[in-house]
C-alpha positions in Angstrom: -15.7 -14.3 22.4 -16.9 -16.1 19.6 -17.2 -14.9 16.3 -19.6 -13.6 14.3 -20.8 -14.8 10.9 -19.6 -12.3 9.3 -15.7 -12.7 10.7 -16.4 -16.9 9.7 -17.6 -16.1 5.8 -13.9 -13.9 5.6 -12.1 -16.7 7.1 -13.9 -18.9 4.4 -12.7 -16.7 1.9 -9.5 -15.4 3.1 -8.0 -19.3 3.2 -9.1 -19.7 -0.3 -7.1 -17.0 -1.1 -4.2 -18.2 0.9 -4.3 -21.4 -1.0 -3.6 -19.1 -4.1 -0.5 -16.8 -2.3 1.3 -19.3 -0.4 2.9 -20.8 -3.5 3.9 -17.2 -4.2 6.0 -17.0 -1.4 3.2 -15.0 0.4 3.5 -15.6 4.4 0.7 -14.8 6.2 -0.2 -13.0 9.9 -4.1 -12.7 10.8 -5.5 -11.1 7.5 -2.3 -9.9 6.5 0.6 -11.3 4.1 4.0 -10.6 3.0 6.5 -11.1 0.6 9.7 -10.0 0.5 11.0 -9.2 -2.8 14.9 -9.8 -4.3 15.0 -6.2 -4.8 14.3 -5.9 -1.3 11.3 -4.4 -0.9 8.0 -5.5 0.7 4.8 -6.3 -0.7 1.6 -6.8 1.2 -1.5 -7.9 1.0 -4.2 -7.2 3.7 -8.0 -7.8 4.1 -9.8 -5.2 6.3 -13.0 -6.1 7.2 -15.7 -3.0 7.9 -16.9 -2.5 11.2 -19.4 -1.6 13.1 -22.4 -0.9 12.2 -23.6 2.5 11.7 -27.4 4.0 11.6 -28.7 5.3 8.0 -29.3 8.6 9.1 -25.4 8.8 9.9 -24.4 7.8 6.4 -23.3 10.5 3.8 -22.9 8.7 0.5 -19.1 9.1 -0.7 -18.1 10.5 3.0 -19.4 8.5 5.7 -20.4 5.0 4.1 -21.5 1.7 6.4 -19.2 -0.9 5.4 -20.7 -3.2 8.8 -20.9 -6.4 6.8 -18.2 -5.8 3.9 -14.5 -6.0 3.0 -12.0 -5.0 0.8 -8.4 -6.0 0.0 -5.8 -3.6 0.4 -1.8 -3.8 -1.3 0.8 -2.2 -0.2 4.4 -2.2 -1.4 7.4 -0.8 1.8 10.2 0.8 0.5 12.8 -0.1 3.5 14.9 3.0 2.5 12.0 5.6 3.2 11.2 3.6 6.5 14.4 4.2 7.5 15.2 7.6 7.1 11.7 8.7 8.0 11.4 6.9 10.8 14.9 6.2 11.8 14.3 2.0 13.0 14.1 -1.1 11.7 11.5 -1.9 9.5 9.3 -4.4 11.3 9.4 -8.3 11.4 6.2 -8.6 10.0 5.2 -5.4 7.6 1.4 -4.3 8.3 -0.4 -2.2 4.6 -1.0 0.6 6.7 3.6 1.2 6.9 3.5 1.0 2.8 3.8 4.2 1.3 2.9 2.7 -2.0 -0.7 1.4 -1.7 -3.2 -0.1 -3.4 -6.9 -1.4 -3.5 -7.9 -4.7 -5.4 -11.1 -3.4 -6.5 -9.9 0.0 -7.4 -7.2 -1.3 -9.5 -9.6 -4.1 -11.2 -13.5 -1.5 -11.5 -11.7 1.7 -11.4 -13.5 2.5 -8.0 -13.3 1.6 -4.5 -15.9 -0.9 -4.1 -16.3 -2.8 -0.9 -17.3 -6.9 -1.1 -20.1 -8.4 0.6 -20.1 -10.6 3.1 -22.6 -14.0 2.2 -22.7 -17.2 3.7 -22.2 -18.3 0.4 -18.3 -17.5 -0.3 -16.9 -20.0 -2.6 -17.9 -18.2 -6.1 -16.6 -14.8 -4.3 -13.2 -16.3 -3.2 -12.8 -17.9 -6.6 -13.0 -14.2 -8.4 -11.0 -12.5 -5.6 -8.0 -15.1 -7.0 -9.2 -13.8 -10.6 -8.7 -10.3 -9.7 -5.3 -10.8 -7.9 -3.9 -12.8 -10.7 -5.0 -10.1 -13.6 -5.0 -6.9 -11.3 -2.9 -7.4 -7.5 -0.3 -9.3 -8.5 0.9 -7.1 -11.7 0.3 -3.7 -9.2 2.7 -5.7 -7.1 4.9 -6.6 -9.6 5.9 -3.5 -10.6 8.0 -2.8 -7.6 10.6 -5.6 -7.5 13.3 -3.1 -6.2 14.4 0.5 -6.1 15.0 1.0 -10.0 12.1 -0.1 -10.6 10.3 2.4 -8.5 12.2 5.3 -9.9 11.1 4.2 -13.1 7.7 4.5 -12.4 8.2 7.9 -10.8 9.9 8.7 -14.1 7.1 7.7 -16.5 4.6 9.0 -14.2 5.4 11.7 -12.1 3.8 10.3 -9.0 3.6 7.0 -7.0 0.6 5.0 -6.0 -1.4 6.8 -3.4 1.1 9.6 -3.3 0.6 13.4 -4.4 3.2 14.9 -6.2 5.5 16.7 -3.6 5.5 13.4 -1.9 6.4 10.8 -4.5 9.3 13.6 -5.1 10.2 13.4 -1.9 10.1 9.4 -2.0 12.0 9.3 -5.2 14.4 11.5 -3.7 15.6 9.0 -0.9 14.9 6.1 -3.4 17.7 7.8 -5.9 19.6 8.3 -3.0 19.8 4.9 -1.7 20.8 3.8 -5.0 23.3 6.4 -5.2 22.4 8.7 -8.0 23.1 12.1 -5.4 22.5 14.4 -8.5 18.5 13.0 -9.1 18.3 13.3 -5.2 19.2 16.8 -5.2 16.8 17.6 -8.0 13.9 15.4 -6.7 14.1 16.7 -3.5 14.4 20.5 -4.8 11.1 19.7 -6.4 9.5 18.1 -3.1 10.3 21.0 -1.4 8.8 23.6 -3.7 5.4 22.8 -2.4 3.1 25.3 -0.5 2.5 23.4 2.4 4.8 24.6 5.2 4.7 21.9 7.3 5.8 19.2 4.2 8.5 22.0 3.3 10.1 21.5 6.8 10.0 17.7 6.8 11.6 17.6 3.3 14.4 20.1 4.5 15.0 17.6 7.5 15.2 14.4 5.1 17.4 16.3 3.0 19.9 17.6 5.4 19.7 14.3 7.0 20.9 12.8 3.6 23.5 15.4 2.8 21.5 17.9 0.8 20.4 21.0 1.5 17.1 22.9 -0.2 16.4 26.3 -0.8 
């Protein structure tokens, strides 16, 4: 099937891109990169595309958008520890954005919203900013999970995670504390996970926590 115009202008820009993250120690799968940090952990960087295109009357402005024509850049970092007692198996090969429980957008994190690109035949000027943006916006984001201490840290000065509410960044602090063997912040972080109203999220944090040695009320 050959590809459309709009898949060839993101190649264009996606291997300008690639020129900048492979000296990083970015490796690279279809649209999607990785890099494992020393800490252990995994960052990623993906570029979803939009598709299909949708009729006007269908859209709903800040519900239902048409993206058909547009991309953005998604970064995720994968804690290996919450992968693993979550889901009880290795963590992949080859880590896709969507397994990060820390996640990201590029354009978010550079204009404060979540603003799709357009796709032009003309992509060199766009790939050249997308490079601006990860050097001042992604990469820093990244950066600030090189390993486990570092992500309780952030918890700690912030109360959350990226992309996370509260009872689940506890939760994910929690097994991070854990894993790092600090059992008395586990015990309290996941005391605090657990106090949430949602039933279901109650239960799954009582099962982590027995599963770790703790209990909850």
């Amino acid at each position: 099937m050959p590809k459309s115009d709009f898949t060839k202008h993101l190649d264009a820009i996606q291997a300008h891109v690639a020129r900048f993250l492979k000296p990083l120690a970015f490796r690279k799968k279809g649209r999607t990169y990785n890099r494992a940090t020393e800490g252990g952990l995994v960052q990623v960087v993906n570029f979803q595309m939009g598709q299909y295109p949708i009729g006007e009357h269908y859209v709903i402005p800040g519900i239902r958008e048409n993206y058909y024509g547009k991309f953005t850049v998604n970064l995720g970092v994968l804690l290996p520890c919450i992968w693993d007692v979550e889901r009880q198996k290795p963590v992949p090969d080859f880590v896709q954005e969507y397994c990060c429980t820390i996640r990201g957008r590029l354009a978010s994190l550079a204009f404060g919203i979540d603003q799709w690109f357009e796709l032009m035949p003309e992509t060199s000027a766009l790939a050249a900013t997308l490079v601006q943006l990860f050097d001042k916006f992604g990469l820093p984001f990244l950066d600030q999970f090189p390993d486990y201490a570092a992500v309780l840290a952030y918890f700690d000065a912030h109360g959350d995670l990226p992309f996370q509410n509260t009872g689940r960044a506890a939760l994910e602090a929690a097994i991070v504390a854990h894993h790092i063997g600090n059992s008395q912040k586990a015990r309290c972080l996941s005391a605090k996970a657990h106090s949430t109203d949602h039933k279901g999220f109650r239960q799954h944090v009582s099962t982590l926590a027995n599963r770790l040695g703790y209990r909850v009320a």
